[in-house]
N, C-alpha and C positions, 0 to 999 in steps of 0.2 A: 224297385230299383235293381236289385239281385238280378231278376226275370230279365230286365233286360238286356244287361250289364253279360248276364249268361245267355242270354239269345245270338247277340252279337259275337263274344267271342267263341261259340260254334261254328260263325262260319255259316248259319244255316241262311238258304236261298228264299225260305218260304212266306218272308216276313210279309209285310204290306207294299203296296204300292201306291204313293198318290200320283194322281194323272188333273193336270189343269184341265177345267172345264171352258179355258180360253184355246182360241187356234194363236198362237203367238210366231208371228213373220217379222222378223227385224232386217230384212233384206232394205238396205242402204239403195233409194233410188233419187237419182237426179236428173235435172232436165239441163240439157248444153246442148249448145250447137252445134248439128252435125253437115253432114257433108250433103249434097241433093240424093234424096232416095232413102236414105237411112232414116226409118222409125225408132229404131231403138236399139241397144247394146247389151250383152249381158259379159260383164268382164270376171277374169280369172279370179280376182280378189272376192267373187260374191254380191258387188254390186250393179246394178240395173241402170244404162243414161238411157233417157230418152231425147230426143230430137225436141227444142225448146220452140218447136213454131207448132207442136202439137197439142190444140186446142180443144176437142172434142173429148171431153170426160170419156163416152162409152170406147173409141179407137183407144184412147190412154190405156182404161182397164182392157183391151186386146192385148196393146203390146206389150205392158206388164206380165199380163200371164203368160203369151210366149217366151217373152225372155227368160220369165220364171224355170219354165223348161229347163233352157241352156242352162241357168245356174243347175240346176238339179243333176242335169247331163256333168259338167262339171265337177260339178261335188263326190256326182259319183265313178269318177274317172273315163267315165267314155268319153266326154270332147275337152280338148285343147287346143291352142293354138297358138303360134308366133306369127311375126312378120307377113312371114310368105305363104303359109301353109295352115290347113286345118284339121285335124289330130281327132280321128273318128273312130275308138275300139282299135288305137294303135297304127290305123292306117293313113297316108299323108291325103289329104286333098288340097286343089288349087283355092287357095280364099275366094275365087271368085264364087258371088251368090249364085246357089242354084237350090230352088222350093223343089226339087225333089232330092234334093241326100238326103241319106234317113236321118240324120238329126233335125233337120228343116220337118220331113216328114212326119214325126212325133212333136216338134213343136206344135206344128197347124192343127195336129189331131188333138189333142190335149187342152190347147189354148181357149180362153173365155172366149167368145166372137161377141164381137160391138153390134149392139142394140140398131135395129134399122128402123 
């Protein structure tokens, strides 16, 4: 007890480390209705909607993992967005969809693609 009691209040950096041998994803996903065209959502808060007419398991796990993306983009402060605009490394874009901005662009590269 000394040993450690004294390891600790050194301050020293070198102790151990446990690492889970689980991958742990707590990312909040729900299915609601969306609008015609939209698969799926990744919102500011962390969680994931997907469009609730979306029936095929493998397209599901696609658009999980793209959205996964955005969360990540998110988390790590490159996209944002309000209203009008979408907030890419500080620069404004029009909300309207377009698969080549580069966030779109790292989604699709990144993403699981659904089983054909």
């Amino acid at each position: 007890m000394k040993y450690i009691t004294k390891f600790f209040k050194s301050g020293s950096q070198n102790g151990f480390k446990l690492t889970s041998p689980y991958e742990i994803d707590n990312t909040p996903i729900y299915r609601v209705p969306e609008e015609e065209g939209t698969l799926g959502r990744a919102n500011l808060n962390g969680s994931i909607t997907i469009n609730d007419k979306v029936r095929d398991p493998d397209q599901e796990e696609e658009i999980i993992s793209h959205e996964k993306v955005h969360v990540d983009q998110i988390k790590r402060g490159d996209l944002t967005y309000t209203d009008n605009h979408i907030i890419w490394k500080g620069k404004k874009y029009s909300r309207t969809y377009n698969k080549k901005s580069p966030w779109e662009k790292e989604a699709y590269s990144k993403e699981t693609k659904a089983k054909k």
